[in-house]
Kinemage of the C-alpha trace (Angstrom):
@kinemage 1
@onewidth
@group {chain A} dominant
@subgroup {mainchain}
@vectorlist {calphas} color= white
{ca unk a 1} P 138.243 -60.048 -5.684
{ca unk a 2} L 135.217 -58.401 -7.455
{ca unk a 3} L 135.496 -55.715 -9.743
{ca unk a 4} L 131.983 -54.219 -9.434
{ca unk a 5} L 131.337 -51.451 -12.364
{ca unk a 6} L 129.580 -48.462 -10.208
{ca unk a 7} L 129.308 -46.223 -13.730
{ca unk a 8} L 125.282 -47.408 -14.696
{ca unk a 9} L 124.367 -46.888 -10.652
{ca unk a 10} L 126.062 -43.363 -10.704
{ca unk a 11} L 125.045 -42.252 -13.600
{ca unk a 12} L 121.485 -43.410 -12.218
{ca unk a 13} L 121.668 -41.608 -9.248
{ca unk a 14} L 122.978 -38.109 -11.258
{ca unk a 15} L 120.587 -38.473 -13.274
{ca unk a 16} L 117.679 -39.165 -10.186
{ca unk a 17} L 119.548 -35.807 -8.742
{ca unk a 18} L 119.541 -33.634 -11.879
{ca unk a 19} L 115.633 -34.537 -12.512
{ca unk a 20} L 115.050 -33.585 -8.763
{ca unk a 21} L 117.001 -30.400 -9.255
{ca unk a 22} L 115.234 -29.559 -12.287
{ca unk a 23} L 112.190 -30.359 -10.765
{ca unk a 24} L 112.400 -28.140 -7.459
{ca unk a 25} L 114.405 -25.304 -9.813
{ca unk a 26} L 110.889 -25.841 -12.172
{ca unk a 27} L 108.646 -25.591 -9.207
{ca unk a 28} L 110.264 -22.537 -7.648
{ca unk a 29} L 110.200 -20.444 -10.968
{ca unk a 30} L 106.844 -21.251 -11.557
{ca unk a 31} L 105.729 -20.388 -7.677
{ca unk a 32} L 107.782 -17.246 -8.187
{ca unk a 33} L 106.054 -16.329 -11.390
{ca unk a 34} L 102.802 -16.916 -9.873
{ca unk a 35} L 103.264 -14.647 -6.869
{ca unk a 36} L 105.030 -12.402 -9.175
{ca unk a 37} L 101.696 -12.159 -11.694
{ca unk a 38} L 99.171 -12.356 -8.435
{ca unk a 39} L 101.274 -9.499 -7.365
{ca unk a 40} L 101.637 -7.657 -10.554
{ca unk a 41} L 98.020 -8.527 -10.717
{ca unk a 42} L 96.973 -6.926 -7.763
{ca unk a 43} L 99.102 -3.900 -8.269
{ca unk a 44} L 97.316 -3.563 -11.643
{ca unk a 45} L 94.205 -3.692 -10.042
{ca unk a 46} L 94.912 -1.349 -6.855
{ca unk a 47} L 96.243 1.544 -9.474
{ca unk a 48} L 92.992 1.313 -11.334
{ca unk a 49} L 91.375 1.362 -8.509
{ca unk a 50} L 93.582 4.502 -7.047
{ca unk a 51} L 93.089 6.162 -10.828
{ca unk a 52} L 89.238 5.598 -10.657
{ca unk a 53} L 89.088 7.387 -7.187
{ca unk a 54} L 91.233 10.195 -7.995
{ca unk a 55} L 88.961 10.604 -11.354
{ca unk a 56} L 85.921 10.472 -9.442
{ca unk a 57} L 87.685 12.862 -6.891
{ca unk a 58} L 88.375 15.577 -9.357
{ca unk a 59} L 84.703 14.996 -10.812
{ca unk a 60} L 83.488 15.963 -7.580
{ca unk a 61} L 86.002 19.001 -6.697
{ca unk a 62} L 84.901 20.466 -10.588
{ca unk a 63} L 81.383 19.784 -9.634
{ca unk a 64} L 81.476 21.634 -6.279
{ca unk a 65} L 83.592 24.288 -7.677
{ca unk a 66} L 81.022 25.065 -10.721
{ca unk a 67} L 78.821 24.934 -7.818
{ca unk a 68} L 80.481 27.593 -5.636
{ca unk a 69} L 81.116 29.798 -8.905
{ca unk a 70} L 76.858 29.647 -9.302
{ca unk a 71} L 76.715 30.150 -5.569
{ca unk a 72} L 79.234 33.142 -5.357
{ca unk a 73} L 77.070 34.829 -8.960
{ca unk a 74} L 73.714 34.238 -6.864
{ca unk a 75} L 75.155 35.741 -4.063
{ca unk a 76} L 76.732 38.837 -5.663
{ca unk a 77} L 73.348 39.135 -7.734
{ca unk a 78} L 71.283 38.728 -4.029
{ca unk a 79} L 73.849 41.431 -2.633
{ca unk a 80} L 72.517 43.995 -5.875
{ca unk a 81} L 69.274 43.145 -5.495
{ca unk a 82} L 69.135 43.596 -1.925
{ca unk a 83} L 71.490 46.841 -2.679
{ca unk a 84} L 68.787 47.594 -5.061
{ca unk a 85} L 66.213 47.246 -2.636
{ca unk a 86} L 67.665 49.043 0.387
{ca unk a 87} L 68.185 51.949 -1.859
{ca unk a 88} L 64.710 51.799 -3.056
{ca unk a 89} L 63.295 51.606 0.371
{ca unk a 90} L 65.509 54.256 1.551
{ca unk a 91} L 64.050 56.616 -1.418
{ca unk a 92} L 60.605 55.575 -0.433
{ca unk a 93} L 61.268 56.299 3.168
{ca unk a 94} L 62.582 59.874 2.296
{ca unk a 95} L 59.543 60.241 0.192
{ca unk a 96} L 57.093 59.346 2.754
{ca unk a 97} L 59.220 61.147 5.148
{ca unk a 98} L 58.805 64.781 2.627
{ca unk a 99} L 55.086 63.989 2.619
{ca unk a 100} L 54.740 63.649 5.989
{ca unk a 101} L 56.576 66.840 6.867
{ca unk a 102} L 54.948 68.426 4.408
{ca unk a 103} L 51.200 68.113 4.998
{ca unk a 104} L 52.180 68.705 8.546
{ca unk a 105} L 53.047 72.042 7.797
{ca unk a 106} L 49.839 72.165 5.573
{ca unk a 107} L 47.812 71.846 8.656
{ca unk a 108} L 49.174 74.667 10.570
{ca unk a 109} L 49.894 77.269 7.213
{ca unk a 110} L 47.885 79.666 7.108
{ca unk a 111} L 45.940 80.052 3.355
{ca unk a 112} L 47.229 83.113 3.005
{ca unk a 113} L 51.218 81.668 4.041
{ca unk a 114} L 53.581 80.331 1.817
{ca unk a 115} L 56.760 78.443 1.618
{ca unk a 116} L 59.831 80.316 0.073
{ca unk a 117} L 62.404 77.485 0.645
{ca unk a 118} L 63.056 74.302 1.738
{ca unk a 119} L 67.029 72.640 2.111
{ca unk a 120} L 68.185 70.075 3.842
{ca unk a 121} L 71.566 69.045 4.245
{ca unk a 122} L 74.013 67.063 6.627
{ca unk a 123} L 70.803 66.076 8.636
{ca unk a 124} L 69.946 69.668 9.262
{ca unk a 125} L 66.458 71.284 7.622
{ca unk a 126} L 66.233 74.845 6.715
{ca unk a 127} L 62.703 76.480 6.055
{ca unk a 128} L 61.665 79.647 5.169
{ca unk a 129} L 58.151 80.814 5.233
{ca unk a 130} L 56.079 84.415 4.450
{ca unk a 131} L 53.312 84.485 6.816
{ca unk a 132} L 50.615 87.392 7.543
{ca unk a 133} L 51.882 89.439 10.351
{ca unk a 134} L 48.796 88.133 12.250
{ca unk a 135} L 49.399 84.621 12.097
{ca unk a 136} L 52.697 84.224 12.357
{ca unk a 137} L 53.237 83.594 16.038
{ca unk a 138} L 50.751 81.320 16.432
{ca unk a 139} L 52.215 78.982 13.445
{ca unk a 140} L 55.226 79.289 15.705
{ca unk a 141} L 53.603 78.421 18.995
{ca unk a 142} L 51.536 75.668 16.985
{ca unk a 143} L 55.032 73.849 15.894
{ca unk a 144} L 55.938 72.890 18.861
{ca unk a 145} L 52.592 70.596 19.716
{ca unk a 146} L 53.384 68.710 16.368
{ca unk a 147} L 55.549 65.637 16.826
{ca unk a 148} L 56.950 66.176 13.456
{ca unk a 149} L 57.648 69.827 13.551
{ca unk a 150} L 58.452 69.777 16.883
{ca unk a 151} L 62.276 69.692 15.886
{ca unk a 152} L 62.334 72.796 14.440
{ca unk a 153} L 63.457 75.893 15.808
{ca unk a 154} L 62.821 79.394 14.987
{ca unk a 155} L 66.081 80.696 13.584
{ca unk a 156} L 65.032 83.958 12.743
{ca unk a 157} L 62.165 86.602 12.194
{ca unk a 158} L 61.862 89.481 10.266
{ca unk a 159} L 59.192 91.837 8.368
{ca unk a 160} L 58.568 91.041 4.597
{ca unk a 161} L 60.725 93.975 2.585
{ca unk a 162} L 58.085 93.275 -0.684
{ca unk a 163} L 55.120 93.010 1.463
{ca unk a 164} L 54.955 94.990 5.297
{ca unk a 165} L 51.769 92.923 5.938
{ca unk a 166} L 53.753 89.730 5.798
{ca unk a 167} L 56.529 88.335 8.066
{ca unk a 168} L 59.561 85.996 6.727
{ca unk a 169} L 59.999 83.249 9.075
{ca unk a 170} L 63.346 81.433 8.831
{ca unk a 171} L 63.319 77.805 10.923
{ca unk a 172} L 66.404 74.954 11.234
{ca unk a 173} L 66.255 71.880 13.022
{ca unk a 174} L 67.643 68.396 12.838
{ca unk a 175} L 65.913 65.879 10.146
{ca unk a 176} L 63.942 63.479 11.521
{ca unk a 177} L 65.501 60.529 12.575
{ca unk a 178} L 64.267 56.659 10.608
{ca unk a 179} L 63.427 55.607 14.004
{ca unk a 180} L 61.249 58.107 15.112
{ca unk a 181} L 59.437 57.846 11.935
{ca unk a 182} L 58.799 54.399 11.858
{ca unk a 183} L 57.907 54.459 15.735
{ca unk a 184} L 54.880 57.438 14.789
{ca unk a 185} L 54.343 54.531 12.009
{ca unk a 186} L 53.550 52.143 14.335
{ca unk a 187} L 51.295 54.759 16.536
{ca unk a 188} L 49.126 55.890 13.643
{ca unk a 189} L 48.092 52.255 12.763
């Protein structure tokens, strides 16, 4: 019989299997640390990404809340200047309105008639007049043909106690109303 020696063939073929081992351990470590960096990698880059977007989000929320704090300061100075206005107009209104009333009671006083007093108060006018005995029903009977004096109402009458010759004449009546006043407005023009 033979005696064949197997060691040199074995020890081949271990070695041939450890190098193929090593080889395919090798490969899959380094395809592992490849996917592992390429997804390390990519997580890098989608985080900077995320960061950048949330930066540029919180630019834009400061930026539109500096602009709603300039917005809400424009429109509390628009609401005083329009306060400012609507008061003004209001004044100038009640001026014209005085002016009005007043030289329309110029046209029917008498020159020798004078006003004692003038109120007005919760929307109710009070006048009080001296006016020659003469004359004095015919200022009355005149007020009611003016559109602006037409509101008043003779509240009472009663003989001068400084003067007999002259009569007091006390009238009330509602104020005029805006409306009315700018409707006469827009007939007189």
């Amino acid at each position: 019989m033979y005696q064949v020696n197997y060691l040199p063939w074995r020890y081949s073929l271990f070695r041939q299997k450890a190098l193929l081992w090593l080889s395919q351990t090798l490969s899959l470590v380094t395809i592992t640390f490849v996917i592992c960096s390429y997804y390390t990698y990519h997580l890098a880059q989608k985080r900077s990404l995320i960061t950048d977007q949330q930066r540029q989000t919180q630019q834009q929320e400061d930026l539109l809340l500096k602009q709603i704090d300039i917005y809400q300061t424009q429109k509390k100075q628009t609401l005083l200047h329009y306060q400012h206005y609507s008061l003004y107009y209001q004044n100038w209104l009640r001026y014209l309105h005085y002016i009005r009333f007043f030289r329309a009671i110029e046209t029917h006083l008498p020159s020798t008639g004078w006003i004692n007093h003038y109120g007005e108060a919760d929307n109710q006018r009070s006048l009080h007049l001296t006016l020659p005995n003469t004359q004095s029903l015919s200022f009355i009977s005149n007020l009611k043909s003016h559109p602006v004096l037409a509101s008043l109402t003779l509240s009472y009458l009663q003989q001068s106690k400084t003067d007999p010759s002259y009569t007091e004449v006390h009238l009330n009546g509602k104020s005029e109303e805006q409306e009315r006043w700018n409707e006469e407005d827009e007939g007189n023009q």
